[in-house]
N, C-alpha and C positions, 0 to 999 in steps of 0.2 A: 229605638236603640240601634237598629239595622242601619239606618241612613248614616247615625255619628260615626259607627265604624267604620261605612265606607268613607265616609271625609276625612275620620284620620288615615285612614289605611293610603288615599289620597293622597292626601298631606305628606307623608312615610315617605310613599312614591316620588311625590315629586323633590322631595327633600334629596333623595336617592339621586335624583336626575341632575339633581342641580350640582349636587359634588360629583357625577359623573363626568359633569359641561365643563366644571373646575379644574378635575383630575386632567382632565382630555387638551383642558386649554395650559395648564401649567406643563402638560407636555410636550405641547408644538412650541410653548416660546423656550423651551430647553431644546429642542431639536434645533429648531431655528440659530440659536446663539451656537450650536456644534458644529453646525453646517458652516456659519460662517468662519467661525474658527479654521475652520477643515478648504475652506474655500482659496481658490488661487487668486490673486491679486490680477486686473486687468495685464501686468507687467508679466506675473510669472507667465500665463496662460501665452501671450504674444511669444516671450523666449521659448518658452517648453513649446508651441507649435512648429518658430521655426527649427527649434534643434530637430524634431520630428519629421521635418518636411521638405530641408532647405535642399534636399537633392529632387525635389519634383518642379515644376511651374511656380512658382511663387508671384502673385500680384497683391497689389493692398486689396482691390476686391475680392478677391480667390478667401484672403486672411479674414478679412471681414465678415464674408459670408460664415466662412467654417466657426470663428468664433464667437460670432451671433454681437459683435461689435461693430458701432457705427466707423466709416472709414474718419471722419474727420478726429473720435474719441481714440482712435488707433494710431494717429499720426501723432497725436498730445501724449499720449504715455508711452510713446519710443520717446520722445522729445524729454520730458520729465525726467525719464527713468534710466535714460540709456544715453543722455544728449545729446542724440543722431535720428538719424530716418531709420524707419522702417528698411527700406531697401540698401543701406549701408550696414544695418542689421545683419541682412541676407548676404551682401558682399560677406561681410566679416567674417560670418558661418562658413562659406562657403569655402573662401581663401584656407581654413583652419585645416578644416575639409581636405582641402588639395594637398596642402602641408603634409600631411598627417599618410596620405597613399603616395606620397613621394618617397616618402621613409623606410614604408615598409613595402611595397611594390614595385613594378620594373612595368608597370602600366607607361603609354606611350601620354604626351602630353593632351591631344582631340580624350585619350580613352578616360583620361582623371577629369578633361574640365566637364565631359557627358555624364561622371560619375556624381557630381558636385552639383549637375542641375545646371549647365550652360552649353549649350546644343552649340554656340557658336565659340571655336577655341581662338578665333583673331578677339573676340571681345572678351574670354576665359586671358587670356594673357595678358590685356588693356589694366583688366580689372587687379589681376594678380601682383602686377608691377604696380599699381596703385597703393597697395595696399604692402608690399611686402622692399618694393624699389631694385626688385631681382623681376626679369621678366620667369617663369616656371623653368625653363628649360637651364635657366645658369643656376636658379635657386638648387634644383636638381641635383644638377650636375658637382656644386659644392658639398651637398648634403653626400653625394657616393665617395667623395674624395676624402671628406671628413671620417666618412664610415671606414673606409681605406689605411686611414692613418693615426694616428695616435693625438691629435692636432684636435684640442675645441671646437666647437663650432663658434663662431662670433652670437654674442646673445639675440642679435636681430634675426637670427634664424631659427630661435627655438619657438 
C-alpha cells in the first residue's frame, strides 16, 4: 500500500510540475508578445538615437555599434523609412538644431555649428546653405530683423 502512495503522490507531483512548465511557458509567450508590442522599431530606435546624439560624433559605425545594428541593415531602414541616408538624417538634425539657437541665442556662428556637432564651421555653413539655401549668417541675421519688426517670416525659414 506504501509503494501506490508513493506513485500517486508521484503522479500528484509531477502533475503539479507539468502545470507549473504550462503556467511558466504561457507566461513568457505573453511577455514576449508585450515586449514586442513595447519594442522600438529598427526606424524609431536609428531617429530616437540620432535626436539623442546628433550634437556628439556621429558615424554609421559609431550608430551601428551603439544600436547593436548591422551597418548595411541601417542604411536600408534610413532608405525605407526616411528616403535618405543615414548621414542626411544627421545633416537634417543638425540644420534644425542650428535653426532653433539662432532664435533664441546671440551664440556667434563657429559657437552653434560646435553646438550642433560640426567642429568644422566652413563645412557647418556648406551644409546649412544646403539644406536651408541661406548661408547661417544671413539666415540669422533675417530671423533678428523679423524679430525686430512686425513683418512674417517667409515659411522657408520656419
Amino acid at each position: 500500500k506504501g509503494a501506490q502512495w508513493m506513485d500517486i503522490r508521484s503522479d500528484r507531483q509531477k502533475g503539479l510540475s507539468y502545470a507549473d512548465i504550462l503556467s511558466a511557458c504561457a507566461s513568457y509567450i505573453g511577455l514576449q508578445e508585450y515586449v514586442k508590442q513595447t519594442e522600438l522599431s529598427e526606424a524609431q530606435l536609428l531617429a530616437s538615437y540620432i535626436e539623442e546624439n546628433y550634437a556628439k560624433e556621429l558615424t554609421l559605425g559609431i550608430i551601428s555599434t551603439e544600436l547593436g545594428i548591422g551597418k548595411t541593415k541601417l542604411c536600408e531602414t534610413a532608405r525605407k523609412n526616411f528616403d535618405c541616408s543615414i548621414q542626411h538624417l544627421i545633416r537634417q538634425r543638425r540644420v534644425e538644431a542650428a535653426k532653433a539657437l539662432m532664435t533664441t541665442g546671440n551664440m556667434s556662428i563657429r559657437e552653434i555649428a560646435e553646438a550642433v556637432g560640426i567642429s568644422d564651421s566652413n563645412y557647418f555653413v556648406k551644409v546649412f546653405k544646403g539644406a536651408t539655401g541661406y548661408t547661417p549668417l544671413r539666415y540669422k541675421r533675417m530671423i533678428q530683423k523679423s524679430a525686430g519688426s512686425a513683418q512674417l517670416m517667409p515659411p522657408e525659414l520656419t
